[in-house]
C-alpha positions in Angstrom: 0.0 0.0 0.0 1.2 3.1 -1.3 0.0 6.7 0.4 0.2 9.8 -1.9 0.1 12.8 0.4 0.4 15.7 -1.5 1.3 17.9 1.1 -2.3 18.0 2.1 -1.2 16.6 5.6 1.8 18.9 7.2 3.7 17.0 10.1 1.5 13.8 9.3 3.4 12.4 6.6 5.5 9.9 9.0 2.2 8.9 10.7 0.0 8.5 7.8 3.5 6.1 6.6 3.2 4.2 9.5 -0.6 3.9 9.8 -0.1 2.6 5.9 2.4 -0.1 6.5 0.3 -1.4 9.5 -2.0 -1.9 7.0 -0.5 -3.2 4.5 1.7 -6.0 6.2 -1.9 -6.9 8.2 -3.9 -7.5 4.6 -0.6 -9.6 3.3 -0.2 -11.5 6.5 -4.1 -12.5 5.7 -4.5 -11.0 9.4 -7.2 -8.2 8.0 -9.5 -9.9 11.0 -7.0 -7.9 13.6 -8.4 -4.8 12.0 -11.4 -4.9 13.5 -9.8 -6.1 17.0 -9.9 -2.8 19.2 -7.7 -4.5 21.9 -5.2 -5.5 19.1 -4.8 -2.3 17.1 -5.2 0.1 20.1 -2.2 -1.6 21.6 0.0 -1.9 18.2 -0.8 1.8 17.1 0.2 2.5 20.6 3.3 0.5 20.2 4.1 2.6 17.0 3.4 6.2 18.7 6.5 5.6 20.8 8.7 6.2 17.6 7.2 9.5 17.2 6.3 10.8 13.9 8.9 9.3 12.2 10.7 5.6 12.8 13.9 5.5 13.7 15.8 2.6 12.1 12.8 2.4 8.9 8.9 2.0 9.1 8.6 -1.4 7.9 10.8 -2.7 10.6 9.2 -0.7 13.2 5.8 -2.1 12.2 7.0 -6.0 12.0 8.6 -5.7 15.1 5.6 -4.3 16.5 3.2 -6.7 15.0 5.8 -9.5 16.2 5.2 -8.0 19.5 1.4 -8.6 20.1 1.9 -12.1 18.7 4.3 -13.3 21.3 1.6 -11.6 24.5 1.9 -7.8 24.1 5.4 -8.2 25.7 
């Protein structure tokens, strides 16, 4: 999943990237169920605010290592 931002979303753009790779890795792990899981998502997004607006060390990582996160208990 691709996000084209046009500007239209000042000091959003590493957000709205994150938000978008959240998505995307859930739809291709076949995972879109988790979606709809307040629980699940409220702690993952959570997860992902701790990087700030934008992830250190690459936003796919961050978000794998995130999701990895809430499959092993929320540790």
């Amino acid at each position: 999943m691709r996000l084209t931002l046009g500007g239209r979303y000042p000091g959003r753009t590493g957000q709205l990237a994150l938000l978008g790779e959240l998505l995307g890795q859930t739809v291709r792990a076949g995972e879109v169920a988790r979606l709809a899981d307040g629980d699940w998502l409220g702690r993952v997004v959570a997860r992902l605010a701790e990087h700030g607006r934008w992830a250190r060390g690459g936003v796919q990582r961050v978000v794998r290592e995130a999701r990895e996160a809430e499959k092993q208990g929320g540790v």
